[in-house]
MDTraj code that builds the backbone (N, CA, C; nanometers):
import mdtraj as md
import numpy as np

residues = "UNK UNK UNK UNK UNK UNK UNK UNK UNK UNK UNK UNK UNK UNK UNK UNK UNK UNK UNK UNK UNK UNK UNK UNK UNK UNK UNK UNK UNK UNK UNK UNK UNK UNK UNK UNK UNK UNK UNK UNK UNK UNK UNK UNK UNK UNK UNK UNK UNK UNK UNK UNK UNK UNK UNK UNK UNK UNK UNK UNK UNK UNK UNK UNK UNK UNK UNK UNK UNK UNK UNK UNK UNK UNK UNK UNK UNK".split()
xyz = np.array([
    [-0.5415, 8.1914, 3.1964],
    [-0.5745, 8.0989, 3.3023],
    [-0.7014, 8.1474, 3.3727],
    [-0.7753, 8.0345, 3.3696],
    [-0.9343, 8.0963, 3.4938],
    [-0.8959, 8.0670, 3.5848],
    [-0.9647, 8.0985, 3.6920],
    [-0.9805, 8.0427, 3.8924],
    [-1.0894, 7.9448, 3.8367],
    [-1.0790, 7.9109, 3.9552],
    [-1.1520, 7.7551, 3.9364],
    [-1.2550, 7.7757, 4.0531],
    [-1.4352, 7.7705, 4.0275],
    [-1.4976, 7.7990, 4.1173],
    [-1.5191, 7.6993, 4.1887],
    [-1.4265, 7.5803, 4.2325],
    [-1.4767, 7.5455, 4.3073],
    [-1.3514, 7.5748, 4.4579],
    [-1.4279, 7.5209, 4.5517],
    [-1.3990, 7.5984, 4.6691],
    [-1.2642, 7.4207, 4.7122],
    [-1.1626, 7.4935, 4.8005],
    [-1.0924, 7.3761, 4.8309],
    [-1.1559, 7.3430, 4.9877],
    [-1.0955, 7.2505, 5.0373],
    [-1.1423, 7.1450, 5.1633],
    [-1.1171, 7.3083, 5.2980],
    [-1.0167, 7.3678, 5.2536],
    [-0.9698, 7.4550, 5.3987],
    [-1.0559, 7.5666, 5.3939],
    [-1.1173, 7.6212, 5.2315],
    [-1.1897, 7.7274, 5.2577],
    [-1.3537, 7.6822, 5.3564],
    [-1.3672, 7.5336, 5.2807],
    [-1.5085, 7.4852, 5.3548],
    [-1.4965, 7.4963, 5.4580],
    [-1.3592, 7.4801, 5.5276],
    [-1.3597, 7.4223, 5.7133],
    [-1.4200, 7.5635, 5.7407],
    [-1.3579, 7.6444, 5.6933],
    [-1.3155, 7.7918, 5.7478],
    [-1.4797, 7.8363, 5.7800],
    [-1.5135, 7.8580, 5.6417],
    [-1.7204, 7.9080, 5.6048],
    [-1.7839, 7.7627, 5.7196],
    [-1.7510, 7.6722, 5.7282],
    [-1.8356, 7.5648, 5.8306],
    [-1.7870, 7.6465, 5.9503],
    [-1.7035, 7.6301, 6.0363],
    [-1.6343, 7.6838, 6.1682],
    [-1.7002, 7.8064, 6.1869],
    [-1.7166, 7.9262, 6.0938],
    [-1.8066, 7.9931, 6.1386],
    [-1.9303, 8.0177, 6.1679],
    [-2.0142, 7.9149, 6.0952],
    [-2.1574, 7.9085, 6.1129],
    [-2.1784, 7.7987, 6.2281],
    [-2.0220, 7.7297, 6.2965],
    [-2.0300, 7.6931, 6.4085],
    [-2.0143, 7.7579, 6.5292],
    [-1.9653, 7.8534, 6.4841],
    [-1.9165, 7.9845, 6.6020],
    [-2.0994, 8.0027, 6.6359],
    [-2.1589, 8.0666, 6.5061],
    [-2.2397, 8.1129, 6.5203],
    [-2.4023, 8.0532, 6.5813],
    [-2.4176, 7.9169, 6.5528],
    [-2.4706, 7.8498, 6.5889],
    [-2.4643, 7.7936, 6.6968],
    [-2.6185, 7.7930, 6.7608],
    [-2.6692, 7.7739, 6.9236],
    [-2.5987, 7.6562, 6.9522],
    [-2.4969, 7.6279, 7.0886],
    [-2.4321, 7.5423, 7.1285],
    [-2.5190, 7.4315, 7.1691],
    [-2.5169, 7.3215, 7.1173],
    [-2.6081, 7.1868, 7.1487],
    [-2.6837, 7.1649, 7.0382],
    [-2.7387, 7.2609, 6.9494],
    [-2.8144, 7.2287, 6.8397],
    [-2.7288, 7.1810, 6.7336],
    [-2.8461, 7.0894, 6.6697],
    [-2.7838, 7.0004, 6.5753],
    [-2.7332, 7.0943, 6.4701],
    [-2.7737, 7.2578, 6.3936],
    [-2.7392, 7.2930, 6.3492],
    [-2.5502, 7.3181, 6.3913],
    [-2.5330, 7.3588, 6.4886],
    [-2.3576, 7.3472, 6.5752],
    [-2.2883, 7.2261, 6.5281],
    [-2.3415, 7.1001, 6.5577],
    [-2.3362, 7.0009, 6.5544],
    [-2.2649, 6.9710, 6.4322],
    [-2.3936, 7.0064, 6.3122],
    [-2.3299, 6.9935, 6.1850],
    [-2.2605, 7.0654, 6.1008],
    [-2.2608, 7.1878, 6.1369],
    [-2.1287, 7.2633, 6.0894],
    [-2.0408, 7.2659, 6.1410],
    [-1.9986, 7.2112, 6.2530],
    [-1.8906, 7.1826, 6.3662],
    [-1.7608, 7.0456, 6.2946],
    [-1.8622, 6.9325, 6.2702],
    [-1.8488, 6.8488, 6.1807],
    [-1.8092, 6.8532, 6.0373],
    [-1.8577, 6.9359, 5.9784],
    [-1.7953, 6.9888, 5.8625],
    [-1.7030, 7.0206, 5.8662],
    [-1.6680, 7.1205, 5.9343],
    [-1.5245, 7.2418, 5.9843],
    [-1.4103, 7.1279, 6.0040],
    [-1.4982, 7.0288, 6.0950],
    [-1.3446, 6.9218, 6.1377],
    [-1.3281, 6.8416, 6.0210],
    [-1.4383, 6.7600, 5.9550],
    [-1.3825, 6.6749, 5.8056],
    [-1.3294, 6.7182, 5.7588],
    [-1.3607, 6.8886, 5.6563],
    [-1.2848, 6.9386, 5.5500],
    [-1.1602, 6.9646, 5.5840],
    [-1.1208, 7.0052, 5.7124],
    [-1.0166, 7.0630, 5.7745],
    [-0.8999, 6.9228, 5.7749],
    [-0.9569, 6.8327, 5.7555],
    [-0.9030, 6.6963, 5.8205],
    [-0.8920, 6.6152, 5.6925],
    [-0.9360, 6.6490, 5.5923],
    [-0.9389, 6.5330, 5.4939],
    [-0.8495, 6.5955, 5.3590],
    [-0.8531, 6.5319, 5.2610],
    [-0.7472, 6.5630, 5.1422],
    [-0.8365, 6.6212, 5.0240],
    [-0.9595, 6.5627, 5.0114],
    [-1.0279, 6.6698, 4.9085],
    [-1.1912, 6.6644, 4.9402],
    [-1.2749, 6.7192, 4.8640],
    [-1.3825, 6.7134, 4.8733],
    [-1.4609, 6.5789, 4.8673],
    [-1.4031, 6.5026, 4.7918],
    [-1.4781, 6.4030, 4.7296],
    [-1.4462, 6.2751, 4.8700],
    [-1.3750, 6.2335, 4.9405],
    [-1.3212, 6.2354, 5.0752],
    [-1.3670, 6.2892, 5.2021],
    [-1.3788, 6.4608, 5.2177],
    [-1.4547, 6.4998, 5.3059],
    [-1.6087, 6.4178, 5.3117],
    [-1.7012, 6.4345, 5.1552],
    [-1.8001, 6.4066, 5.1487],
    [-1.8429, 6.2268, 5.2153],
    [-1.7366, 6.1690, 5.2119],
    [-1.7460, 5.9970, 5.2122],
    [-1.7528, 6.0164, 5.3657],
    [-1.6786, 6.0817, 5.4337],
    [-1.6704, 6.0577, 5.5697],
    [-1.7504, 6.1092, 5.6490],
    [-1.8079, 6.2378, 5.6072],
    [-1.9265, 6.2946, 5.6823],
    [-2.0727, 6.1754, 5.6511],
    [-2.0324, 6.0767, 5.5653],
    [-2.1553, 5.9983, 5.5214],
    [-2.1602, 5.8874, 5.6521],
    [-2.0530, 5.8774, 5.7339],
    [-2.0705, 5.8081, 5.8075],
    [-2.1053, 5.8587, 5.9865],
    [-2.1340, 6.0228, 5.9862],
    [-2.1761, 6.0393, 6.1433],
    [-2.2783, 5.9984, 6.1885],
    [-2.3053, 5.9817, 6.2889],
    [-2.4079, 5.9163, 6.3442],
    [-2.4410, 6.0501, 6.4630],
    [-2.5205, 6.0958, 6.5300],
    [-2.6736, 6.0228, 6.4918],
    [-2.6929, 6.0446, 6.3472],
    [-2.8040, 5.9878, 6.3211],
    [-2.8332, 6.0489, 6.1849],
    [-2.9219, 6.1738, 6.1395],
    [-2.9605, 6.2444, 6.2385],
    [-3.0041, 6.3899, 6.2229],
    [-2.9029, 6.4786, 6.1713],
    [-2.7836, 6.4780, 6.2712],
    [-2.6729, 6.5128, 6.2337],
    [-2.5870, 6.4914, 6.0708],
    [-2.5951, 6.3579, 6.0853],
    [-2.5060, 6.3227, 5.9445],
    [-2.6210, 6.3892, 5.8625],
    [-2.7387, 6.3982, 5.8630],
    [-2.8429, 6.4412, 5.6994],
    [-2.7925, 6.6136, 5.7244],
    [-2.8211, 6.6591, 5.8257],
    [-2.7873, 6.8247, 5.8621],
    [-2.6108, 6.8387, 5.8012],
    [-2.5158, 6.7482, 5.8531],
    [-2.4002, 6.7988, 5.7977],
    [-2.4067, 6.7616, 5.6558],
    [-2.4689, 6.6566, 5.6005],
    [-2.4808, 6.6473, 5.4238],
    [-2.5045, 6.7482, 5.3589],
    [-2.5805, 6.7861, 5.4248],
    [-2.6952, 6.9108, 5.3638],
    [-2.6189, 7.0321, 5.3391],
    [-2.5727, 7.0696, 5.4788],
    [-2.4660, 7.2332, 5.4734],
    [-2.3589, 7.1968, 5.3782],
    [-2.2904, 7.0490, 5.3901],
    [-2.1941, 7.0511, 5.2859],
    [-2.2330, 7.0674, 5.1342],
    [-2.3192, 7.0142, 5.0693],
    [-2.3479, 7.0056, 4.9558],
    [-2.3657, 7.1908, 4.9137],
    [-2.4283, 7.2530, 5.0121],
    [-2.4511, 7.3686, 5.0545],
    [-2.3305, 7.4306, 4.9826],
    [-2.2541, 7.4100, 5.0930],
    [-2.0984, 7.4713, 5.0414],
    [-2.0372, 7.4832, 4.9567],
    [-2.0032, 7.3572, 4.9180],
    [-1.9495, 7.2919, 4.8347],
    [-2.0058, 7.2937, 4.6681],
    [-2.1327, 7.3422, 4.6864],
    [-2.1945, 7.3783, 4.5036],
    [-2.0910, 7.4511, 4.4504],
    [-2.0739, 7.4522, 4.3038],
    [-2.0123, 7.5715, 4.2328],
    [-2.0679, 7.6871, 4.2340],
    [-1.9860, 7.7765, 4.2395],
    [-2.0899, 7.9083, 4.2721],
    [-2.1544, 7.9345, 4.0988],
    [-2.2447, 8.0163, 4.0984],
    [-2.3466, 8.0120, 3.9775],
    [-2.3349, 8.1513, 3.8705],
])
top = md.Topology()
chain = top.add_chain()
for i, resn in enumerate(residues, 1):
    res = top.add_residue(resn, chain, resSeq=i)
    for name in ("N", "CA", "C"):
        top.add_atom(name, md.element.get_by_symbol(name[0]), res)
traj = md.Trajectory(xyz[None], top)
């Protein structure tokens, strides 16, 4: 049996939530890993997380949380 590299919805919240910890409170970077942390945390799989972060608004935000997710969410290499 292999592991499977891809990452599930709770490990994303977890790696998002911290780069929300870490990130300046008010910046859109917070913003969008904040957002992440709550979709993945909140939704049933990736493919789901991804649909719903497609809809935040503003849209600085929604392109910044696209971005870290896809981020995440790659297979590792």
């Amino acid at each position: 049996m292999t592991a499977s590299s891809e990452r599930d919805n709770l490990d994303l919240a977890a790696t998002a939530q911290e780069l929300a910890d870490n990130a300046q409170a008010g910046s859109i970077d917070h913003a969008a890993a904040a957002s992440v942390a709550i979709t993945c945390a909140t939704t049933r799989d990736i493919t789901h997380a991804r649909t719903v972060l497609g809809g935040l608004t503003p849209d600085e935000v929604r392109q910044a949380a696209l971005d870290l997710f896809d981020r995440l969410s790659a297979p590792a290499e």
